[in-house]
C-alpha positions as CSV (number, residue, x, y, z in Angstrom):
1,X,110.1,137.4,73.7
2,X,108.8,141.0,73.7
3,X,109.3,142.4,69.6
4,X,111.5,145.7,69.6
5,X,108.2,147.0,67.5
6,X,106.4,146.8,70.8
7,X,108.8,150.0,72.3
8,X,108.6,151.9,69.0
9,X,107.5,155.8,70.1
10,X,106.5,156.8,66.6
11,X,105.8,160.6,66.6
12,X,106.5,161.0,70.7
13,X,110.3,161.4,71.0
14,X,110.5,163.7,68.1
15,X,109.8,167.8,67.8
16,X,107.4,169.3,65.3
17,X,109.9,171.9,64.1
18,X,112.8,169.2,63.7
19,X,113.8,168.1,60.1
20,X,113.5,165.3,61.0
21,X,109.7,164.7,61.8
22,X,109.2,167.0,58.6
23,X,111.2,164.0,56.4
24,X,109.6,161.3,58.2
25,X,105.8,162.9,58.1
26,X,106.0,163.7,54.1
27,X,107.1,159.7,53.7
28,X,104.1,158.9,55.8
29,X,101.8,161.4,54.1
30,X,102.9,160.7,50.4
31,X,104.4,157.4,50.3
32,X,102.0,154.2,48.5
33,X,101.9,152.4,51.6
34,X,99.6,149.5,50.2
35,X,102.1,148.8,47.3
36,X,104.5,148.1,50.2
37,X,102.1,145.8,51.5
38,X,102.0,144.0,48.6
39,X,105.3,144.0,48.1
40,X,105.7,142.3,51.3
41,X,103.1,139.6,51.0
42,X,104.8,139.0,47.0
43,X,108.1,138.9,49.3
44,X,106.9,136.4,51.8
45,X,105.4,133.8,48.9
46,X,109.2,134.2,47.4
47,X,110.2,132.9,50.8
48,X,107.9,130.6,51.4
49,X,105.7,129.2,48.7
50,X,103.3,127.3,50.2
51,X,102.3,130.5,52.0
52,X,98.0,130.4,52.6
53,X,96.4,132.4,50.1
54,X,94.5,134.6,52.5
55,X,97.9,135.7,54.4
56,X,97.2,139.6,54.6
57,X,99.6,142.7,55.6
58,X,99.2,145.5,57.5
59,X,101.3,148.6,58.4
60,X,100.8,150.7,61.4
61,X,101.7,154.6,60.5
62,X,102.0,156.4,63.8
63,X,103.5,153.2,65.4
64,X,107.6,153.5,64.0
65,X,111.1,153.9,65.3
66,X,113.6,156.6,63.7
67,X,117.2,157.4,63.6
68,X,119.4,159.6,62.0
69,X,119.2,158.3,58.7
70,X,116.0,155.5,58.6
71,X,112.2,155.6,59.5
72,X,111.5,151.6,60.1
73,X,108.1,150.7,60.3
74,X,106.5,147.1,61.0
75,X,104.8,144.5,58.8
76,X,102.2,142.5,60.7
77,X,101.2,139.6,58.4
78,X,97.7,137.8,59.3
79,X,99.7,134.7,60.2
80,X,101.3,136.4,63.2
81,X,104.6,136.9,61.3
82,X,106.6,140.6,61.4
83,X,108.8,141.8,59.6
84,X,110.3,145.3,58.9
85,X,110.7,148.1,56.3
86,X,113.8,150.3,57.1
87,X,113.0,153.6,54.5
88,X,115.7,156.6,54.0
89,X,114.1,159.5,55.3
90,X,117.2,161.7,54.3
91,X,117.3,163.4,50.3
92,X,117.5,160.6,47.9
93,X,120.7,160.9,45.9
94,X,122.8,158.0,44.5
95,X,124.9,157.9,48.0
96,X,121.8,156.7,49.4
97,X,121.8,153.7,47.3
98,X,125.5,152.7,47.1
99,X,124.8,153.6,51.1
100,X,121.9,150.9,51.4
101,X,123.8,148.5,48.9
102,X,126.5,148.6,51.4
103,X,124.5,148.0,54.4
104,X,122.7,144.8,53.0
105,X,126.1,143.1,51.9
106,X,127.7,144.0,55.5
107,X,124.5,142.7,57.4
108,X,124.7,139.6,54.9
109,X,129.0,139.1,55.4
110,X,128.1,139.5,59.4
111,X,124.8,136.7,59.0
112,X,127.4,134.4,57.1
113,X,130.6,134.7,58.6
114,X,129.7,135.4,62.5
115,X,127.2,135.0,65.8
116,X,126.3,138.7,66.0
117,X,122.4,139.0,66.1
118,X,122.0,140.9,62.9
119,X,118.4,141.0,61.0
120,X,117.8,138.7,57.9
121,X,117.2,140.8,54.9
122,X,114.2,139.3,52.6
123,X,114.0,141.8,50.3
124,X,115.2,145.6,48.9
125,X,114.6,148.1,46.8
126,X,116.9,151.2,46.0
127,X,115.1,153.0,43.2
128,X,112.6,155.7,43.8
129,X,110.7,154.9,40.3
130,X,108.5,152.8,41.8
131,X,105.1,152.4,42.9
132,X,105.7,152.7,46.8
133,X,108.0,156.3,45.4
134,X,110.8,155.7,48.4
135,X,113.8,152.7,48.5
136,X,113.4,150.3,51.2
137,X,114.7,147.2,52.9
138,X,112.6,143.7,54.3
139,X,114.3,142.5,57.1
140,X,113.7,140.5,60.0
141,X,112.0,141.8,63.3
142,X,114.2,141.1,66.2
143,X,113.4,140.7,69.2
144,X,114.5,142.3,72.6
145,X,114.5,146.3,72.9
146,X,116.7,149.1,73.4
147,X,117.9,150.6,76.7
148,X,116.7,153.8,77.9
149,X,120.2,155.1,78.7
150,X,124.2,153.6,78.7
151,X,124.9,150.4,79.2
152,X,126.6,151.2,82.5
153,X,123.5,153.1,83.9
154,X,120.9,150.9,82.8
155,X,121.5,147.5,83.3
156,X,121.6,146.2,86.9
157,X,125.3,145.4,88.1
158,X,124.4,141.3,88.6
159,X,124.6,141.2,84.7
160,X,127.7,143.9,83.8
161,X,129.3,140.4,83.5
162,X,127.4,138.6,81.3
163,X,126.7,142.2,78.8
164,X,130.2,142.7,78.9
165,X,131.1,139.0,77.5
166,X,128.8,139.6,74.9
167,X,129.7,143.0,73.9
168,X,133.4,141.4,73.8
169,X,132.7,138.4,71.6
170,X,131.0,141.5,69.0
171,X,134.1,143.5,69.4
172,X,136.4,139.8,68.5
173,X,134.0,139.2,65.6
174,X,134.6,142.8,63.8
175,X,138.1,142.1,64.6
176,X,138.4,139.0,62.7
177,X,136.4,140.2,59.8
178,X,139.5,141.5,58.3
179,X,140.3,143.8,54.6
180,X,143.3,145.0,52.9
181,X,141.8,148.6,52.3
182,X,139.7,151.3,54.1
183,X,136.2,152.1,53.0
184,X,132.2,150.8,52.7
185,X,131.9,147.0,51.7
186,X,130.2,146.0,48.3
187,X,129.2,143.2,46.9
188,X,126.9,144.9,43.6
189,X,123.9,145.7,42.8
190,X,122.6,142.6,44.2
191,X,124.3,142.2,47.5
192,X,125.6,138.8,46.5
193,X,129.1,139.4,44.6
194,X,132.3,138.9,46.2
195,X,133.1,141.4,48.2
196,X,134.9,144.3,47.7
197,X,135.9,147.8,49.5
198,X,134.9,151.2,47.9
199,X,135.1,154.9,48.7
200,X,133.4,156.5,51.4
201,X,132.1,160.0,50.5
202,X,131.9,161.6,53.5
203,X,135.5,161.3,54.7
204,X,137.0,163.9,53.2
205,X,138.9,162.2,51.3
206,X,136.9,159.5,49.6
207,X,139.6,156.5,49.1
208,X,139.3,153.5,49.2
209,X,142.4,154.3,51.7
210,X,145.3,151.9,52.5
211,X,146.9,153.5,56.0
212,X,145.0,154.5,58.7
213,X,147.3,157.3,58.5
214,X,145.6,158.6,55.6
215,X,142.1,158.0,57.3
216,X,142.6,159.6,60.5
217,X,144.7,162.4,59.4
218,X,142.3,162.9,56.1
219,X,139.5,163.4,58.8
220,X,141.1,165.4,61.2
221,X,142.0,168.4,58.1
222,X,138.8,168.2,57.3
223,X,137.1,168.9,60.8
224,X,140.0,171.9,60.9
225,X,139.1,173.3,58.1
226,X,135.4,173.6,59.5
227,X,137.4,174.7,62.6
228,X,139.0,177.7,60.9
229,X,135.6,179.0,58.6
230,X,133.9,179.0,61.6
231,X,136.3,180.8,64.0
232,X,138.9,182.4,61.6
233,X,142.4,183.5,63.4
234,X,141.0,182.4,66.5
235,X,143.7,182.0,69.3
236,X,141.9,178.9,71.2
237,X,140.5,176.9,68.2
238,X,143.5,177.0,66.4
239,X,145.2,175.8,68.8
240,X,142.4,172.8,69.6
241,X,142.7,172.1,65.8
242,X,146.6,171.6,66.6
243,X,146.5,170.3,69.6
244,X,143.6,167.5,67.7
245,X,146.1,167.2,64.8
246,X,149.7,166.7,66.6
247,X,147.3,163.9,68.9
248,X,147.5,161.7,65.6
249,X,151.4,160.8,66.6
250,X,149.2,159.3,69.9
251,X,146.4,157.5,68.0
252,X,148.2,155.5,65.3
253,X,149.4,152.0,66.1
254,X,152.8,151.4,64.0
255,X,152.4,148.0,63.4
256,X,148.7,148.6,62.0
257,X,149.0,151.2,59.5
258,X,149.0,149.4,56.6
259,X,146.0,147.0,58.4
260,X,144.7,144.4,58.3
261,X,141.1,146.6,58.7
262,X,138.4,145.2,60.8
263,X,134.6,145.9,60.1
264,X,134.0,148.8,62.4
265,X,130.1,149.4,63.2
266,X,130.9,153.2,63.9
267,X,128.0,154.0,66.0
268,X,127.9,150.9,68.9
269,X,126.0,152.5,71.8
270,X,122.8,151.4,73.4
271,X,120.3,152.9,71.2
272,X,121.3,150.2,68.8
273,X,121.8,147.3,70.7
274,X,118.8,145.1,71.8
275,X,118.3,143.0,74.8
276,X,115.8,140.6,76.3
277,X,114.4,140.8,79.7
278,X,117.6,138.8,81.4
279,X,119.7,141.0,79.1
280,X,121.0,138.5,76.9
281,X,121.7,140.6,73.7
282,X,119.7,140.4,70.7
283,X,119.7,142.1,68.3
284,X,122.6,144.5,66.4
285,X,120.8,147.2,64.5
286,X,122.0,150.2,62.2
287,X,124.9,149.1,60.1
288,X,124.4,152.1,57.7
289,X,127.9,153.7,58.6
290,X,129.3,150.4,59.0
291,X,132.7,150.1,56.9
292,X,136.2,148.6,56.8
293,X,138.6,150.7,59.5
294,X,141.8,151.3,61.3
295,X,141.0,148.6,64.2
296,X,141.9,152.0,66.7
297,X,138.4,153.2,65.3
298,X,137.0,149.9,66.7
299,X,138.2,150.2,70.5
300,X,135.8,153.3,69.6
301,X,133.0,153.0,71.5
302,X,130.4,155.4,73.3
303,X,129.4,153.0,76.1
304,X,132.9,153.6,77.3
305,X,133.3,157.1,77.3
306,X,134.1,158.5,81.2
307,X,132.4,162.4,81.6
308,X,134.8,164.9,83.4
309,X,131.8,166.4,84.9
310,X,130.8,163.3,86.9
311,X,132.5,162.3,89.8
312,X,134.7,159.3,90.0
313,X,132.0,157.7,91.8
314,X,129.6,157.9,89.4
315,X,132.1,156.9,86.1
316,X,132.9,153.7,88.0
317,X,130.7,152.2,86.2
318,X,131.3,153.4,82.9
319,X,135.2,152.1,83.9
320,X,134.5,148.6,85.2
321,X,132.1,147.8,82.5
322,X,135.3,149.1,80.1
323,X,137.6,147.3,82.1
324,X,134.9,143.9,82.2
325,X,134.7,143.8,78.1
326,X,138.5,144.2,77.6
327,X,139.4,141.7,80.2
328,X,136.9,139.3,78.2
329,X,138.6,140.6,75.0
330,X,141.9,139.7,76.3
331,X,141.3,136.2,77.0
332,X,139.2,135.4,73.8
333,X,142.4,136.7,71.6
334,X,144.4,133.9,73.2
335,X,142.2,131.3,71.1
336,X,141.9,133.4,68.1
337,X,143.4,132.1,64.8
338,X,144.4,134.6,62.0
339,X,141.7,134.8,59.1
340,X,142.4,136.1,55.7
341,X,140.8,139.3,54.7
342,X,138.0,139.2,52.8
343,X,138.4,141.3,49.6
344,X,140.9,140.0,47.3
345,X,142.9,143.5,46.4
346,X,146.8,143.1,46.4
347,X,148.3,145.4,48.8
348,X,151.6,144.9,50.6
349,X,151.0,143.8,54.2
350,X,153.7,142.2,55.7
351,X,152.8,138.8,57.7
352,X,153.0,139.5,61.8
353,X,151.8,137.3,63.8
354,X,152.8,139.9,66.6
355,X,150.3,142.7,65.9
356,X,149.4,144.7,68.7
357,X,145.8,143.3,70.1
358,X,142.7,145.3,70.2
359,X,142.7,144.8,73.9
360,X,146.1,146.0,74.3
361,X,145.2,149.0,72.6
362,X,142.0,149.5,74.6
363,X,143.4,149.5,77.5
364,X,145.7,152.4,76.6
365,X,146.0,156.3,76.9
366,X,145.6,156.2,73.1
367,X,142.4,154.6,72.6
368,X,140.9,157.3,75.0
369,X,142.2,160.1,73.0
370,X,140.9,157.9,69.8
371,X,137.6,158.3,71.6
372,X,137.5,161.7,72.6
373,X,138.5,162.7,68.4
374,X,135.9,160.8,67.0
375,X,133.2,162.0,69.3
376,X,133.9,165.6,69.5
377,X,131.9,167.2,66.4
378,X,133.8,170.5,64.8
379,X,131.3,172.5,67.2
380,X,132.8,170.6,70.3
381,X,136.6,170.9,69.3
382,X,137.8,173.8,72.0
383,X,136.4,171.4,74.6
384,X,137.8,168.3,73.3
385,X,140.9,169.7,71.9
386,X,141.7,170.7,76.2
387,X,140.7,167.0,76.9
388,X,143.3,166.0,74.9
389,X,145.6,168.0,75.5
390,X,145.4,167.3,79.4
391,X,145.4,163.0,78.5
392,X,148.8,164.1,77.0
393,X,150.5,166.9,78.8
394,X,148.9,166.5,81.9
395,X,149.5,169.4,84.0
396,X,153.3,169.6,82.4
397,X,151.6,172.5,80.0
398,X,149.4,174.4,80.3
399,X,146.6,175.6,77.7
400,X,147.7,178.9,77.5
401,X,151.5,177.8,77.3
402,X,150.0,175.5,74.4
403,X,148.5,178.6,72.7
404,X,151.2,180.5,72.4
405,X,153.0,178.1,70.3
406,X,149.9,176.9,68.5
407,X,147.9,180.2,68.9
408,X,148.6,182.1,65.7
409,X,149.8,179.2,63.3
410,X,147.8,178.3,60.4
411,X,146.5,174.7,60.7
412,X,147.1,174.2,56.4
């Protein structure tokens, strides 16, 4: 099997004047790239100790993938091994580390506890004072690649089937990964504690939460108030900021909002799923926003969203492939045994056996408006904010009926 290394574009798919090719080109230019060869044979003798003396690394600078958050480049050992080094590229702050801390112990809970194809870590490293001057993570080099678009586009239609069981049987194993509270998973300094949930920075209101009232509603004032600074006393985006806000009544599933809280990935779209030639999947990559979450954020899923601007020929595919996974979703719950969550904090969740199913809630109105909230930036709130409101109103009300109630309120 091909290695994902082999697809890597390195500088290609990235502009000059973007930030991030500025990041990722200072790393490359200032960073002690033999030290992290070192560090990877010292790694692999850890590993393996009866490792040939002569074994030898080397690392491949204009040949890397890059995201959002990570430059990963390759490790080719003399012995026809690989591994990888996943490196920050954003600024260096103590987020980053409790960010990368977080990461390893989910990738480890996910190696331990389920089937999803997630990388072995070897080794890690969060401090900057250190020879290589950048923190990094040894893991594994999976194999397969990543698609060049959707699911629904790219892969043939003789093997919807078969993605769509396996994207189900990753969407059963988040769900049975269960917590009593809302927030990044931690197991220390050294990735090996018990587990435990702690706050996540960046969601307005840090936590750890306990209702996934508090965590959708925490995130939707805090989008408005970017709403508001950026069109003050505007008719239409106040009223998208309502319209988003009143939606939550919609989202939240009664029964759920005091959990139990399934591992959400947050981000599960093609670019970080890899597949083999005969699309069997892979490889799970990118667990750096990973966290414990309403399971409504889990029916969240990019692969699934259907464009207004495409005809309903050409979203069929997007819908059957949506309708294949929950179908396989459905019939996998009727096997499933309830698992207790994983961190040990006292809350007060009632026993229920009758909780309403992630592919009952899939399958509903609510899950697409879940969708159409968590993907629409503060930039894209007029346009999803109308979405909405037509998934609820239909053509009952109109947007300028809406905005004349919502039109001149303040959102706070």
């Amino acid at each position: 099997m091909a290695r994902s290394s082999e697809y890597w574009p390195g500088f290609a798919d990235l502009s000059p004047e973007s930030e991030r090719y500025k990041r990722i080109w200072h790393i490359l230019s200032s960073a002690n790239f033999e030290h992290l060869k070192k560090r990877g044979i010292d790694s692999r003798r850890r590993h393996q100790p009866h490792l040939p003396p002569d074994v030898s690394c080397s690392i491949n600078l204009t040949h890397f993938a890059s995201g959002f958050d990570n430059l990963v480049v390759e490790l080719a050992f003399s012995d026809n091994v690989c591994w990888v080094a996943q490196i920050p590229h954003r600024d260096i702050d103590s987020n980053i580390r409790t960010s990368l801390l977080s990461e390893i112990a989910t990738i480890n809970i996910i190696r331990k506890r389920t089937s999803i194809p997630v990388p072995q870590i070897f080794d890690f490293e969060t401090s900057t004072n250190q020879p290589f001057g950048y923190p990094y993570v040894f893991m594994q080099c999976l194999g397969g690649r990543t698609l060049d678009n959707t699911l629904a586009v790219s892969i043939p239609l003789q093997h919807h089937t078969k993605v769509a069981k396996q994207l189900a049987n990753v969407f059963m194993e988040l769900q049975s990964l269960t917590f009593n509270r809302i927030g990044r998973l931690w197991c220390g300094d050294t990735a090996e504690e018990s587990v435990e949930i702690i706050a996540m920075a960046w969601h307005y209101s840090p936590g750890p939460l306990e209702t996934s009232l508090e965590y959708f509603y925490n995130q939707r004032q805090g989008e408005n108030r970017e709403i508001t600074a950026m069109h003050p006393n505007n008719p239409d985006w106040l009223t998208a900021g309502w319209v988003l806000k009143t939606a939550l009544a919609q989202i939240i599933i009664e029964d759920r909002v005091r959990g139990p809280f399934p591992l959400c990935h947050l981000d599960l779209h093609y670019g970080n799923l890899l597949f083999d030639n005969e699309y069997n999947l892979t490889g799970v990559i990118d667990w750096s926003s990973a966290q414990a979450a309403p399971i409504e954020q889990l029916s969240v899923c990019p692969e699934f969203v259907i464009f207004p601007g495409l005809s309903e020929e050409e979203n069929r595919p997007i819908l059957e492939l949506k309708n294949l996974v929950i179908q396989f979703i459905r019939e996998m719950e009727k096997d499933t045994e309830k698992t207790p969550s994983l961190d040990h904090q006292q809350v007060n969740i009632k026993e229920n056996p009758d909780l309403t199913r992630l592919s009952t809630y899939m399958a509903s109105k609510s899950a697409e408006i879940t969708l159409r909230q968590y993907m629409a930036s503060p930039k894209g709130s007029l346009w999803a904010g109308k979405v909405v409101a037509k998934l609820i109103y239909g053509n009952n009300i109109t947007w300028e009926q809406l905005k004349e109630v919502y039109g001149t309120m303040p959102l706070f």
